[in-house]
C-alpha positions in Angstrom: 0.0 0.0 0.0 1.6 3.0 -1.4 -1.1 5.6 -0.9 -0.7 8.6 1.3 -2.0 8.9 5.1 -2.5 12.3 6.1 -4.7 13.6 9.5 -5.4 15.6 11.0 -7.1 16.1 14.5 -7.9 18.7 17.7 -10.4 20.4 19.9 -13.3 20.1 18.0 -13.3 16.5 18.8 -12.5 14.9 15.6 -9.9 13.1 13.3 -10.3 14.4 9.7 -8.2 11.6 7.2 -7.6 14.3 4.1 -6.6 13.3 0.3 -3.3 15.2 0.3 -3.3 16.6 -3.4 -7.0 17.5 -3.3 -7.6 18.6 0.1 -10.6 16.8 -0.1 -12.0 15.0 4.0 -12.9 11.5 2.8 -13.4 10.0 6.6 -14.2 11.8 10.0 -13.9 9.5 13.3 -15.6 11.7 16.6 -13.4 11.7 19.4 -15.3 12.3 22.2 -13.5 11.8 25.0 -11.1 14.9 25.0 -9.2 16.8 22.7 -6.8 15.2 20.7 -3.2 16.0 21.5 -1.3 13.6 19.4 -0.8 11.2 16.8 0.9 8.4 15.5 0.8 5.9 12.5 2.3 2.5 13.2 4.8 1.3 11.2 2.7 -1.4 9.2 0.4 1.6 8.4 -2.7 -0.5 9.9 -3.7 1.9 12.7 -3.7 5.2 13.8 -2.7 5.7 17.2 -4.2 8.3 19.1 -3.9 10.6 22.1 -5.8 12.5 24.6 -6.6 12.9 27.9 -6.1 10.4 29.8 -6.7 7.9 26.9 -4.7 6.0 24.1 -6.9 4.8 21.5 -6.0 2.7 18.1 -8.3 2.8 14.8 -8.3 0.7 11.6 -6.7 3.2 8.8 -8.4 0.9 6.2 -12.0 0.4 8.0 -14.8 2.6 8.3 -15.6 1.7 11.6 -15.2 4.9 14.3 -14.8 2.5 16.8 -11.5 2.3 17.8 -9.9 -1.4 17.4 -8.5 -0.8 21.6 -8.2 1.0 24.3 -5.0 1.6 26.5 -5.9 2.6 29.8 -3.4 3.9 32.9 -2.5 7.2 32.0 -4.1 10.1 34.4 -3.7 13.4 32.4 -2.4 14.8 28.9 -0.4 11.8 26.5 2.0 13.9 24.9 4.0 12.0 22.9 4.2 8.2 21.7 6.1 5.9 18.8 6.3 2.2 18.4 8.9 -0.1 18.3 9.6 -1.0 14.5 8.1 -5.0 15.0 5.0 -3.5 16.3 5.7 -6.0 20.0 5.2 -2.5 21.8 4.5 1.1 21.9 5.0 3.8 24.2 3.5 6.9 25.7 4.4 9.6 27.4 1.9 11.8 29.6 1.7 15.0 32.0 1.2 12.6 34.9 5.0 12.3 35.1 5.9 8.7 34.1 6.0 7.5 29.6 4.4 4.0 29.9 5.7 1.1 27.4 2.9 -1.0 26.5 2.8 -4.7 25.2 0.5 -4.6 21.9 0.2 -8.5 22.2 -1.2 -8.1 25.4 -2.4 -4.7 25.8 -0.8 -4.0 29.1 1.5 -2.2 30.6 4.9 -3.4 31.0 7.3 -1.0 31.7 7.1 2.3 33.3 9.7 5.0 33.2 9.0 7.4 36.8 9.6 11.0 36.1 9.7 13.8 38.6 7.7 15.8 36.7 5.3 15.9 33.8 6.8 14.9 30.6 6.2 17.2 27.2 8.1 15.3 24.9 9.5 11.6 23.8 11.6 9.9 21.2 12.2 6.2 20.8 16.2 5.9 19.7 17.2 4.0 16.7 18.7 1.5 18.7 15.1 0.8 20.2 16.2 0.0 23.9 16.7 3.5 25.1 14.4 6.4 25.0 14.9 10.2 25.2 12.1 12.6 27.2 11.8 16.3 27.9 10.3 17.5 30.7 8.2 20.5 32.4 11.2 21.1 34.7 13.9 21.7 32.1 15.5 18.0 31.8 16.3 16.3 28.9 16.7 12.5 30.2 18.5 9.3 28.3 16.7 6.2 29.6 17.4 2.6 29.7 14.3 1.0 28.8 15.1 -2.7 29.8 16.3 -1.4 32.7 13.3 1.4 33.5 16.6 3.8 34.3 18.2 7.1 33.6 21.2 6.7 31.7 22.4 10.7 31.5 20.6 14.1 31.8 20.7 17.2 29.8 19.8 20.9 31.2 20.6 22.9 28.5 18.7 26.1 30.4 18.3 26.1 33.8 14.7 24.9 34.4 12.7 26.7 31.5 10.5 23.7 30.4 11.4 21.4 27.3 8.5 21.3 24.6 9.6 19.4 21.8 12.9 17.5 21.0 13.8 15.2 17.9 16.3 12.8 16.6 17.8 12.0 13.1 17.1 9.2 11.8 20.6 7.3 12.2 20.8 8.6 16.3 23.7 10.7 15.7 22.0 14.4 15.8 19.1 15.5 18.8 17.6 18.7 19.1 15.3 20.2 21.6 13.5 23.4 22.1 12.3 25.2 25.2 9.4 28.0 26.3 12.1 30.7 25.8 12.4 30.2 22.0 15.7 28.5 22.4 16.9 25.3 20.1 19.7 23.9 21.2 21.4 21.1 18.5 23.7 18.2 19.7 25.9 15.4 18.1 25.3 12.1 19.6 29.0 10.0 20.1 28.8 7.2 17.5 30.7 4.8 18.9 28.9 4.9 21.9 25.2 4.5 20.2 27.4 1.2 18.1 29.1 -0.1 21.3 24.8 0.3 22.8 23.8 -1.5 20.3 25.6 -4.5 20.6 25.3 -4.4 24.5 21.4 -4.0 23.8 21.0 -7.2 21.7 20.8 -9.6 24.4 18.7 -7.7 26.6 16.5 -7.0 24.3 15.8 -10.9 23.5 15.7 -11.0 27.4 13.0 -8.0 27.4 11.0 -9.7 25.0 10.6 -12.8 27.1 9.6 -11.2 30.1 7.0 -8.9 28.4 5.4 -12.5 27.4 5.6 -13.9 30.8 3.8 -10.4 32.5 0.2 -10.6 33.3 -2.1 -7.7 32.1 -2.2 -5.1 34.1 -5.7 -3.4 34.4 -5.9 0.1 33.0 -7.9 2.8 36.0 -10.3 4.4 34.0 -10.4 8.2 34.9 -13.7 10.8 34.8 -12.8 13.3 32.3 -13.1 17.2 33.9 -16.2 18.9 33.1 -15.1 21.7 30.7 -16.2 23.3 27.7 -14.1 22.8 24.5 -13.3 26.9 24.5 -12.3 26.0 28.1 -9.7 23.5 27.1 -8.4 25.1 24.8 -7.7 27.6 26.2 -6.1 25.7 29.2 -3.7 24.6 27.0 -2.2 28.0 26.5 -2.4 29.0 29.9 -0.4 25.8 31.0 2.2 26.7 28.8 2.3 30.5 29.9 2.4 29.2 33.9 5.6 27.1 32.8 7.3 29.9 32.0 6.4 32.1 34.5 7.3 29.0 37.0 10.9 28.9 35.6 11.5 32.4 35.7 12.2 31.9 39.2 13.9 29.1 39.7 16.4 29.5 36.8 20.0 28.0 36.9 22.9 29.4 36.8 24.2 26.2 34.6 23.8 26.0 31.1 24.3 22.8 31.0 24.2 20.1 33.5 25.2 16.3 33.2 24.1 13.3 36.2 24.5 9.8 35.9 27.2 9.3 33.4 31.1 9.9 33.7 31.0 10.8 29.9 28.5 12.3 27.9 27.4 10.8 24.7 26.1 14.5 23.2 28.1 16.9 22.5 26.3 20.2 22.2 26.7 21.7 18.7 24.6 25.0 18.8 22.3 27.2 20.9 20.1 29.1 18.4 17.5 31.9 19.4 15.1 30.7 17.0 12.0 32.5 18.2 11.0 35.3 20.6 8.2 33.2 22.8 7.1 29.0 23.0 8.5 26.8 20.4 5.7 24.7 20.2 7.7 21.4 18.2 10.7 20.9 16.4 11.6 17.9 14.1 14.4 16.8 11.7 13.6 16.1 8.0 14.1 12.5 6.8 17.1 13.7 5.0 18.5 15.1 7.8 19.5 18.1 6.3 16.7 20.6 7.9 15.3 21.3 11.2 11.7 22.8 11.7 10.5 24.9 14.4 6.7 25.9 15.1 5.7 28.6 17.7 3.4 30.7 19.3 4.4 33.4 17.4 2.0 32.2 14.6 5.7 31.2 12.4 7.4 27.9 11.0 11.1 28.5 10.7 13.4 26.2 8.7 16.8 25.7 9.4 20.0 24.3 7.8 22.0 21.5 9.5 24.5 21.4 6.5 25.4 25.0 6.8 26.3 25.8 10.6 22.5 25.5 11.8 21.6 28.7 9.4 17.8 29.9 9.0 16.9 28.9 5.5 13.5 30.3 5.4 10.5 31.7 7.8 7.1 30.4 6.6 4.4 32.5 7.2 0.6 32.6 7.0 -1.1 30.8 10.3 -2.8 33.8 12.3 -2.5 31.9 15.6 -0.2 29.7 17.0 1.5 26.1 15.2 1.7 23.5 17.0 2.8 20.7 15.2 4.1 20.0 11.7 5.5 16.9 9.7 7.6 16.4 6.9 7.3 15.0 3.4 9.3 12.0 2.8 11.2 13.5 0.7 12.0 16.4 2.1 10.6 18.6 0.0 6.8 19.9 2.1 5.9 20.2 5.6 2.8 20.5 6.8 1.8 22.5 10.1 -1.3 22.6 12.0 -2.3 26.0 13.8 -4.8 26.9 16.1 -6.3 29.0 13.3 -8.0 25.8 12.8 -6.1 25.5 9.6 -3.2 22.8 8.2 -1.1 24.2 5.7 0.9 21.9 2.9 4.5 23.9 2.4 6.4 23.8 -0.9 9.9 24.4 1.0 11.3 25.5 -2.4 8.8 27.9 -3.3 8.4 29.0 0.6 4.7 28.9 -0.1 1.6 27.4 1.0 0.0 25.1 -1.8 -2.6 23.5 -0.1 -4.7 24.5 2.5 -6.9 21.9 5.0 -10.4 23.6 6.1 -12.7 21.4 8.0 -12.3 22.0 11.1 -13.8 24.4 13.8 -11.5 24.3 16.8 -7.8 24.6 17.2 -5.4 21.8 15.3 -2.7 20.4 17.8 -1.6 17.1 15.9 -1.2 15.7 12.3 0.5 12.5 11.3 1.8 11.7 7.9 2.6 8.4 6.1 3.5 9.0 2.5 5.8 6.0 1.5 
């Protein structure tokens, strides 16, 4: 199946699935529990995982069928970020309620859970699929050992201003990360360290996957969604951001960057950029790992230029409120951003211009996910 998956989804309660080249809605699914905050396509392109709060819910891609296929249960507030390991044996979440939960998809229960000291923004499986990388409301930037359920090494590139976003290339070797100030910061990751993981990882890995069959299911706690109006929430989500920052303001470090756990750092910090003035909102690293894209509250996508000392290749403008999210082309070549102008937005990066514009939907757009390969 070579056709392209493109949705889109937010506070109006709804997942719009869009014909890319004709912006035309072919399938709605009602989401009715909460807004949707993100969204994920597995890797066999079968389901769409989404979201909320507290929930995790998968659908059928191919079906018609609103229901979703499951349910995962166990979160208690915002999911914020997920992925799934490339064999589809588990996925992973991670949530406001300060832990990212790994999930058996065989068995539909939990069966690891990484404890945070705070709520948790942001998440990236690593390439070598035993360690994961989070970002968190109090400014950290954590390696973990999955297998193991513990911190490896931890990043504070700025004092305790809260991480939104952060991304890795596709081979491991380059992270970035963005914060509420506007600030990107861009490390290397030590190659020889992520090969010598790999090798180590193997085994337990195997040993992982033995234990995840011999768990029980755990039961999910269902959890009473707050009684607000969609304006209300919203809303909220804006505010939370804005308390962040106000929070950090005074508590802030005097270090710029901070390493625990580990005698030698595998990231070597490669640039600090002052991309935007307020929230970056998400950043992500084209398949080609040449660019790196940057949405914010101040209504702007920014595009910059790994191959040429982290230089701004463009500013895309045209949302009227803020971007939350965007997602690259395969190629490269487009990136498409979703705004809380209720809008998404299909970039030509060449021209710098919008060719395509998604209307369908009457409440702000956090998420989108992309499968067009």
């Amino acid at each position: 199946m070579n056709r392209v998956i493109l949705c889109t989804g937010g506070y109006d309660h709804t997942i719009k699935f869009w014909e890319s080249s004709t912006c035309l809605c072919r399938r709605t699914i009602q989401y009715p529990d909460s807004q949707v905050n993100v969204m994920c396509i597995t890797p066999t392109k079968q389901y769409l995982s989404v979201g909320g709060n507290p929930h995790v819910k998968l659908y059928d891609i191919n079906g018609n069928d609103s229901t979703p296929v499951t349910s995962f249960n166990g979160h208690s507030n915002n999911v914020t970020a997920m992925g799934f390991q490339n064999d589809m044996r588990w996925m992973f979440t991670s949530s406001e309620d300060k832990t990212v939960k790994i999930w058996d998809l065989r068995g539909k229960g939990t069966t690891r859970i990484l404890t945070n000291s705070t709520g948790v923004n942001t998440a990236e499986l690593h390439p070598n699929q035993s360690e994961l990388i989070s970002g968190d409301q109090n400014g950290n930037i954590i390696l973990w050992d999955i297998g193991k359920e513990q911190k490896i090494e931890t990043l504070v590139p700025d004092g305790k201003v809260p991480i939104r976003s952060l991304s890795l290339s596709k081979d491991g070797s380059t992270l970035v990360a963005v914060n509420n100030s506007g600030k990107c910061f861009v490390w290397g990751v030590d190659e020889e360290g992520d090969n010598l993981k790999n090798k180590q990882s193997q085994n337990q890995q195997q040993q992982q996957q033995q234990q995840q069959q011999q768990q029980s299911q755990t039961k999910g706690t269902n959890i009473n969604e707050e009684k607000k109006t969609e304006n209300e929430q919203e809303k909220e989500k804006e505010i939370e951001i804005e308390k962040e920052n106000k929070q950090e303001n005074t508590q802030q470090s005097t270090s710029k960057q901070s390493l625990v756990s580990r005698e030698k750092s595998r990231f070597k910090l490669k640039a600090t950029i002052n991309a935007h003035e307020t929230y970056i909102l998400k950043c992500l690293i084209s398949p080609n790992s040449k660019l790196i894209a940057t949405t914010s509250a101040d209504k702007t996508i920014k595009v910059w230029n790994l191959d040429d000392q982290f230089s701004l290749s463009q500013t895309l403008t045209g949302h009227t409120r803020w971007v939350w999210s965007c997602v690259f082309s395969h190629d490269s070549n487009y990136l498409i951003s979703v705004s809380s102008d209720h809008v998404a937005r299909l970039w030509d990066l060449q021209k710098g211009e919008t060719v395509i514009h998604y209307s369908g939907h009457h409440k702000a757009l956090t998420s989108i996910a992309l499968c067009d390969y």
